[in-house]
C-alpha positions in Angstrom: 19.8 -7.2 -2.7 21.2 -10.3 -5.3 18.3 -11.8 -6.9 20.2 -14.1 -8.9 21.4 -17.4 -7.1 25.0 -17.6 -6.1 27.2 -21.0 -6.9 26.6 -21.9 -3.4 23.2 -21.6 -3.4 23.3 -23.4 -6.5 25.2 -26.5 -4.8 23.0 -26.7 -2.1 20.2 -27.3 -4.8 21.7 -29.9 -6.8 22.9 -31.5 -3.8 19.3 -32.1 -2.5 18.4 -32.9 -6.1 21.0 -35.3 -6.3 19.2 -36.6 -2.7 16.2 -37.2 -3.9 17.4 -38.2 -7.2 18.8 -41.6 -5.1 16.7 -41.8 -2.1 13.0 -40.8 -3.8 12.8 -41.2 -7.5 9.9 -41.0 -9.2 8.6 -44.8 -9.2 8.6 -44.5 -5.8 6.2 -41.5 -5.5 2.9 -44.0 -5.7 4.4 -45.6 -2.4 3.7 -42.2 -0.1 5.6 -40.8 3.2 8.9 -42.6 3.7 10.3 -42.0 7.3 13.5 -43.3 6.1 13.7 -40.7 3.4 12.1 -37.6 6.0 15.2 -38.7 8.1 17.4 -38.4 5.6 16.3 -34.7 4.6 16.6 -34.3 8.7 19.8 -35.2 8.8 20.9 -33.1 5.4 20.0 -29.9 7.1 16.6 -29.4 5.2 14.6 -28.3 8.0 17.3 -26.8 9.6 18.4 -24.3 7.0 17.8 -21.7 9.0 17.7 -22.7 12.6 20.6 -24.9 12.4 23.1 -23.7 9.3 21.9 -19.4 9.9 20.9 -19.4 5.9 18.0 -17.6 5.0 14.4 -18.2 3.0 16.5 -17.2 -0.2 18.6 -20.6 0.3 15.2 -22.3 1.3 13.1 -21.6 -1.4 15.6 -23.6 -4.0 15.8 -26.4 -1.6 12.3 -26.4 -1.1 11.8 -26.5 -5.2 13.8 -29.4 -5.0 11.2 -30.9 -2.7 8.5 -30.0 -5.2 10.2 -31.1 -8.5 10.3 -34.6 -6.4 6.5 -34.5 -4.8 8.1 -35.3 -1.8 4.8 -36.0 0.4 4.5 -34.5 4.3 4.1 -31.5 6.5 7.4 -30.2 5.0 6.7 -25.8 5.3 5.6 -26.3 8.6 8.5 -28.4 10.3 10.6 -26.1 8.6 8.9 -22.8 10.3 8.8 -24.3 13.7 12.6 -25.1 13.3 14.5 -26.5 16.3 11.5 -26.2 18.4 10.1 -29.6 17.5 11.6 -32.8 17.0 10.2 -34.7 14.1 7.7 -34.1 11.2 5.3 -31.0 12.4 1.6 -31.0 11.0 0.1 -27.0 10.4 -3.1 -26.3 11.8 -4.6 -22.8 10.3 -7.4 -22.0 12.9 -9.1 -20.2 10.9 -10.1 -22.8 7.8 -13.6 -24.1 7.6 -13.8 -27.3 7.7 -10.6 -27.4 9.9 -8.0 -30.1 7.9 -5.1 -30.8 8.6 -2.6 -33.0 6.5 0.0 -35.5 7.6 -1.5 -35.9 11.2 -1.1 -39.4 11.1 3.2 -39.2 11.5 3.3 -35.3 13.2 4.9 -35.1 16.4 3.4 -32.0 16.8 1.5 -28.7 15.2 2.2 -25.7 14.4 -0.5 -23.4 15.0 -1.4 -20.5 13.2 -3.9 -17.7 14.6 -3.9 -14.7 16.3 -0.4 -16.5 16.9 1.7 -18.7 16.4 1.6 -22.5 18.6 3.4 -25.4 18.5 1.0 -27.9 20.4 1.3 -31.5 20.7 -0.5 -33.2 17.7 -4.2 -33.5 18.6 -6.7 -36.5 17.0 -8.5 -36.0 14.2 -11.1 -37.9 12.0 -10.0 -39.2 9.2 -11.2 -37.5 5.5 -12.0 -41.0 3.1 -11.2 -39.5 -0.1 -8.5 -36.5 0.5 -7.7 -34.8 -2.3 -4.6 -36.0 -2.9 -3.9 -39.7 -2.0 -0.4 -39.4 -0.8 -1.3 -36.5 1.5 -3.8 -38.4 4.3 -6.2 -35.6 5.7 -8.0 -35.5 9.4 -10.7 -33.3 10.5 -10.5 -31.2 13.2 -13.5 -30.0 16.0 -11.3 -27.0 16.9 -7.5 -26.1 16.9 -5.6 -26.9 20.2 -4.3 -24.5 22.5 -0.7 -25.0 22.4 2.3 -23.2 23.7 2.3 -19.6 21.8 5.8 -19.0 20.4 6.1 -15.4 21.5 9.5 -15.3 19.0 7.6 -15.6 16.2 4.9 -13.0 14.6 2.1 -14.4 12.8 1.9 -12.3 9.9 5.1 -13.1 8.8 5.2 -16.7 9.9 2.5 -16.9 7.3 4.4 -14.5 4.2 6.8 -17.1 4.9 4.6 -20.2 4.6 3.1 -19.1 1.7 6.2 -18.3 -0.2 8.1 -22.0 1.0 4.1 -23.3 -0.4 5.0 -21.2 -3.3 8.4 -22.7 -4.1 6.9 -26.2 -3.5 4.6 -25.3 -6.7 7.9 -24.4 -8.8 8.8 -27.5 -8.1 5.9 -29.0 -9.0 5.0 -26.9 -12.3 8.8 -27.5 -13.6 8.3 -31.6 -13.0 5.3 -31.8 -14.8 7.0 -29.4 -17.9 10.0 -32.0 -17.8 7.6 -35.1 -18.1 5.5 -33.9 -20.6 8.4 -32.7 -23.0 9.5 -36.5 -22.5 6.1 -38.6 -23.0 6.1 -36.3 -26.2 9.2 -37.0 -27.4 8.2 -40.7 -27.3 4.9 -41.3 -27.9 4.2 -41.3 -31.5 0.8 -41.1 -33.7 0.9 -41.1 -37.2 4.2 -41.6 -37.6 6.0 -39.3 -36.0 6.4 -38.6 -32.0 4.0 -35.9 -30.8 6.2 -33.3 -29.9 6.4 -32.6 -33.4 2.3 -31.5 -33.3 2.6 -27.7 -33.0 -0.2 -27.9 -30.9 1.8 -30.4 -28.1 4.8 -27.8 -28.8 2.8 -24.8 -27.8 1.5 -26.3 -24.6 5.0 -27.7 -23.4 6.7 -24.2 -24.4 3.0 -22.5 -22.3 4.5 -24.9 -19.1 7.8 -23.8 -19.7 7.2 -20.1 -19.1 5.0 -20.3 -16.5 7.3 -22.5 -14.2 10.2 -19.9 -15.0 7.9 -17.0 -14.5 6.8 -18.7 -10.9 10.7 -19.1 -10.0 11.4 -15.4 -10.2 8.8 -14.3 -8.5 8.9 -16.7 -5.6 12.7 -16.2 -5.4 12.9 -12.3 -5.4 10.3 -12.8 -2.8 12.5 -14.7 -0.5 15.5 -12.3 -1.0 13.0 -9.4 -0.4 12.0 -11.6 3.2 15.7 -12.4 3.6 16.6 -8.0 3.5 13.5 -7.2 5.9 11.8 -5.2 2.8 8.6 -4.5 4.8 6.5 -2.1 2.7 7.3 -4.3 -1.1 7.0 -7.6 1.1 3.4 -8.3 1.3 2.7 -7.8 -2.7 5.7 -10.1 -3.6 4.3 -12.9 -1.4 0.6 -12.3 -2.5 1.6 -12.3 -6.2 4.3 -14.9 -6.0 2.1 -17.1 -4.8 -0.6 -16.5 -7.2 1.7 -17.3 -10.0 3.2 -20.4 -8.4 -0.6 -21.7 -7.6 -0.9 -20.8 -11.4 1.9 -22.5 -13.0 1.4 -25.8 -10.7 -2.2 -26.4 -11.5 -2.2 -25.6 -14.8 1.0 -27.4 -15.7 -0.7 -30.1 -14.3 -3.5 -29.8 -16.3 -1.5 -29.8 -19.1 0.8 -32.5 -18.4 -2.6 -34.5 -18.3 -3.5 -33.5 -21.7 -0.1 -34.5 -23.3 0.0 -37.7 -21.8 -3.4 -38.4 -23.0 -5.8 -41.5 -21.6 -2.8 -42.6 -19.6 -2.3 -38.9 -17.7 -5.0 -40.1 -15.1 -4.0 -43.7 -14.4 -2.2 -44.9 -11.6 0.4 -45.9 -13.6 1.6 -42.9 -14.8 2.7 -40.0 -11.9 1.7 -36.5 -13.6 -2.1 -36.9 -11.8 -0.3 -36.9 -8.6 1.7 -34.0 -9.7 -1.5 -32.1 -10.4 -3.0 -33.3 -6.8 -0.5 -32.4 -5.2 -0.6 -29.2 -6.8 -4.2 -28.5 -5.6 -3.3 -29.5 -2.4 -0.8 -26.6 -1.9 -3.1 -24.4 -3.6 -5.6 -24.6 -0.5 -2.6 -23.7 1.8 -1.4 -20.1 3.3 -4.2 -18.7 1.7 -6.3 -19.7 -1.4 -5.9 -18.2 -4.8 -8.9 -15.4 -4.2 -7.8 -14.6 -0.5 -4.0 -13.5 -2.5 -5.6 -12.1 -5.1 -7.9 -9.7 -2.6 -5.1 -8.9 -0.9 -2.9 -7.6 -3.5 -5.8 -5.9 -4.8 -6.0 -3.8 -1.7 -2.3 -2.9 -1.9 -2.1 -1.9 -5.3 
């Protein structure tokens, strides 16, 4: 197995980046979904990667930073697992959640399941949540999770090792973002004189965001390879703690991001509070922080 990236893999990133970069940039965050933009992905190959170009989750994961670094808002792990067996943004429905939410109903063509197996049903109504927790990612409530055709290609277990660790690199994303912003703000904003990146205190946090974006990338990228080589027995505690440390670094840097940016961290004009919601957001999906945690417990 090649953990490290190869050139390739490395165009493919920046060439998304690059995408975004033109088509999304950050003062259009506050605005939400963009069809316009989800077509453009579409047509790029995103959602395809696999289904469409043969690559693997070790070419996804980077793409799907990419995604993250630009908060890109919809159901973007879960049209991405049910590949070419949809046709348009796909919402993910994990049966087992209580209440049952579900994000992004409102422009799914369908949902993707998750059970005892894996469904793709067509998108089912929902009531809508008033206040979701993250403004840009609309949330509906569920009475039950539809039926659905099951795709018998597809096992469950892994659908969701797979899930998580896209979720995961999402939260690189994320966590890097928020470390770039903040080293920014505080090499402008000044207080007595000086910019506050000069505070050893401000340097210590940024440096803190640094490390655990970085430490989040490796983990969530030697998880992928290990998914790409059919590892079975290390799979399971790669995900588990992968994802741990990409929940980690995403909330966190968030936090932090707030903190350096001061009073204006939580207004509306100022994107690191989306960040950080977004963040919290992903935290809740492919298993919470304690349901990863248990489960690597039991394996070590």
């Amino acid at each position: 197995m090649h953990f490290l990236p190869t050139d390739e893999q490395r165009e493919l990133q920046h060439g998304v980046r690059a995408l975004l970069a033109d088509r999304f940039p950050l003062d259009r965050l506050s605005q939400g979904y963009d069809a316009t933009v989800w077509h453009a992905l579409d047509e790029t190959g995103v959602f395809g990667l696999r289904s469409e170009l043969g690559l693997g989750l070790a070419e996804a994961v980077l793409v799907y930073e990419e995604l993250g670094r630009a908060a890109v808002p919809g159901p973007l792990v879960a049209t991405f697992l049910a590949g070419d067996r949809a046709d348009g943004p796909v919402a993910l429905i994990e049966a087992g959640q209580t209440p049952l939410l579900v994000a992004h109903l409102d422009i799914a063509t369908s949902a993707l399941v998750l059970d005892n197996d894996v469904r793709l049903a067509p998108t089912p109504s929902g009531r809508p949540v008033d206040e979701p927790i993250d403004p840009l990612s609309p949330l509906h409530e569920l009475d039950s999770a539809p039926a659905g055709e099951v795709l018998t290609d597809l096992d469950v277990t892994r659908t969701r090792l797979e899930g998580a660790i896209l979720t995961g690199a999402l939260q690189v994303g994320l966590a890097a973002r928020l470390t770039q912003l903040s080293v920014g703000y505080a090499g402008e904003r000044e207080q007595f004189g000086r910019t506050i990146g000069g505070f050893q205190a401000v340097k210590h946090i940024c440096a803190d965001m640094f490390v655990r974006a970085e430490l989040a990338r490796v983990a969530v990228h030697a998880a992928a390879v290990t998914l790409d080589a059919g590892d079975d027995d290390e799979l399971p505690r790669l995900v588990h703690g992968a994802k741990l440390l990409a929940d980690e670094a995403a909330v966190t840097n968030g936090r932090a991001a707030v903190q350096v940016h001061g009073g204006m961290g939580f207004t509306w004009e100022v994107p690191v509070h989306y960040f950080l919601k977004r963040a919290w957001l992903h935290a809740t999906e492919f298993g919470s922080a304690d349901d990863h945690a248990e489960a690597l417990a039991e394996l070590l």
